[in-house]
N, C-alpha and C positions, 0 to 999 in steps of 0.2 A: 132299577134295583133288582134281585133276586130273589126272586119271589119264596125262595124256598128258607131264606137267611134271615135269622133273629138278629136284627141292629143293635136291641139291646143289650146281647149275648156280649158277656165277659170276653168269649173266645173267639168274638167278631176280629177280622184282621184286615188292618188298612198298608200295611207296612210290610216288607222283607227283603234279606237279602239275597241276592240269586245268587252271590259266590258262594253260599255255603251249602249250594242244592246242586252237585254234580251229576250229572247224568252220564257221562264215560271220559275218560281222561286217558291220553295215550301217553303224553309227558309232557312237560310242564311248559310245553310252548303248545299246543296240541291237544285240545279239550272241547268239550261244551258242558254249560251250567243251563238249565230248563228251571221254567216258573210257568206252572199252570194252577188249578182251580184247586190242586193236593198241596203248593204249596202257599197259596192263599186266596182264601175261603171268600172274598169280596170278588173275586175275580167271576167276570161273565162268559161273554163270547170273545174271549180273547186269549191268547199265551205267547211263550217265545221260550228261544233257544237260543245261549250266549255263544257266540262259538268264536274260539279261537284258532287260529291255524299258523304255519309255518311254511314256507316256499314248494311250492310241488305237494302240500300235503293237502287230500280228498274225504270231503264228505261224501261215504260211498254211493254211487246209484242207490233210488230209494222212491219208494210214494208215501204221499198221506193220503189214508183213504178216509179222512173225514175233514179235512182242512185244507182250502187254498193256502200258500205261504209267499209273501211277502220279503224280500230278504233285503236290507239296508247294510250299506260299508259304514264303519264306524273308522273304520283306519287300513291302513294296507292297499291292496287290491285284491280282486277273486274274477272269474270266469265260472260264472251261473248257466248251465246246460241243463236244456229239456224236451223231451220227444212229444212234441206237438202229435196226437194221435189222429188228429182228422189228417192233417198231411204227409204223415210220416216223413218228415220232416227232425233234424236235428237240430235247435237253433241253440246258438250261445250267445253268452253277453258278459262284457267287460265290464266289471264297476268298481268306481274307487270313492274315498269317502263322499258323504252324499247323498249319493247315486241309489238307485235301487233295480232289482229285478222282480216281479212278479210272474209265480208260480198258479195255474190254476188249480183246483181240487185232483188228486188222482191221478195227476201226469210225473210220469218218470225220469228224474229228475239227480244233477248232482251238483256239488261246488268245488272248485281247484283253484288254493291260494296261489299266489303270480308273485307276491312277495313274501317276505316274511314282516311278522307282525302282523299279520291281517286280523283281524277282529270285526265280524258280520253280527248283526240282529237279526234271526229268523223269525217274523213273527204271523200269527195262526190267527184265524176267524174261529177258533174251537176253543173251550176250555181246559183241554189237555192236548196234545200234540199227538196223534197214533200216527205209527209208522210202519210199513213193511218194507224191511233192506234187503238189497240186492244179498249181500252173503246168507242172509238167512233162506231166499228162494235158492241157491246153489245148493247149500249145503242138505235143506229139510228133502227136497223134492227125489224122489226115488230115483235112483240111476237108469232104473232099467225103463223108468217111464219116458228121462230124457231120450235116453239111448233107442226104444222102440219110437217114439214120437216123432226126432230130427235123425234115425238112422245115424246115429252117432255109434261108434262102438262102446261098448257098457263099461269094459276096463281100461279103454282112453279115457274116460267120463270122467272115471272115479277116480284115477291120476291127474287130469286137469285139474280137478276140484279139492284133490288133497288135500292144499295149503290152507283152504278155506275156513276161517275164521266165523263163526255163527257171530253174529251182532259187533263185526270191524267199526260202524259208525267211520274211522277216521282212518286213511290208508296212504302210504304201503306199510305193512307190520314193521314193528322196529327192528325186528329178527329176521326180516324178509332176507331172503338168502340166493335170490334169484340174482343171474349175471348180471350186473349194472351196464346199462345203456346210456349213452349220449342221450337222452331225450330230449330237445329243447320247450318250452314253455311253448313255443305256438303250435307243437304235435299236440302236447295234454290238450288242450283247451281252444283248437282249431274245430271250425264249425260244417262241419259235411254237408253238403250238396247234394242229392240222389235224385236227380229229375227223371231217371228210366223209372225206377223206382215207383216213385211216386203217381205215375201215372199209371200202374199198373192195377190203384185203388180209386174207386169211387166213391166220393164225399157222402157217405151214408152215415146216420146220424150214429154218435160212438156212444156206447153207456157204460161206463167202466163199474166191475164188478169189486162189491168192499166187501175187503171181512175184518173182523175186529181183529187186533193184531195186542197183547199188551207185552211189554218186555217185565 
């Protein structure tokens, strides 16, 4: 029980609906609905995230910096990608209903439907789900710190990252207006290999750095 929660309390909640707690909605095949601790109050060490998707559409790169995640197929298919940090190391994983992927704490992390109709359970060891998205590191991070940091140039930077969307959750933009590509489904969600790479780091113990992030 919770420790901190009056049972007797009138405004104790044992019940609810998670379609009517939208967390970002790109269009109407193309969502996700969240149920955490905000939207009831019985709720412990647990949450989740309804998400729906359509063919080729991406839950952006992203970490939780306070929650492992879990992710179960409820219908469709997806391709669950994540940057193993001790390996550096990009691993991906196919799952259809079923099936599940697990995320550890902190690891960077995304999902690409394979069919349409896909409908995932993302579910969280936390009572609220924090996130920090890849658009939002693009967009917030100074140009000139990219640009001095990787030797990038400062006004390439800032035209690469133009397009960028603060808090995308689910991509490519509806309005995206970039040349359309042949891409096939096994480019989006093919698993890279980097064994020069990889050995050019030694397995020292990793401690990934959290900040509280709230949207």
């Amino acid at each position: 029980m919770v420790s901190y929660m009056d049972y007797t309390s009138p405004s104790t909640e044992y019940t609810f609906d998670v379609n009517k707690s939208p967390l970002f909605r790109k269009d109407e095949k193309n969502y996700i609905n969240v149920l955490g601790v905000k939207q009831l109050n019985t709720l412990e060490n647990v949450s989740l995230l309804d998400i729906f998707l359509s063919t080729n559409n991406v839950v952006e790169p992203h970490y939780h910096q306070n929650a492992a995640e879990l992710v179960y197929c409820v219908s469709g298919a997806a391709t669950v990608s994540m940057l193993n940090p001790f390996t550096k190391q990009l691993l991906s994983y196919s799952i259809t209903p079923g099936q599940v992927a697990n995320i550890p704490q902190g690891w960077w992390h995304y999902e690409v439907a394979t069919v349409d109709n896909t409908h995932l359970l993302a579910i969280f060891n936390a009572p609220t789900p924090e996130v920090i998205l890849g658009s939002d590191i693009l967009k917030f991070t100074p140009a000139n710190i990219m640009s001095h940091t990787y030797c990038i140039d400062e006004n390439q930077w800032k035209q690469a990252i133009e397009p960028v969307k603060p808090s995308t959750y689910i991509g490519p933009y509806k309005n995206c207006n970039r040349v359309k590509q042949n891409t096939p489904n096994q480019y989006l969600n093919r698993q890279y290999q980097q064994p020069q790479y990889i050995q050019q780091y030694s397995r020292i113990p990793y401690i990934p750095q959290y900040y509280q992030y709230w949207r």
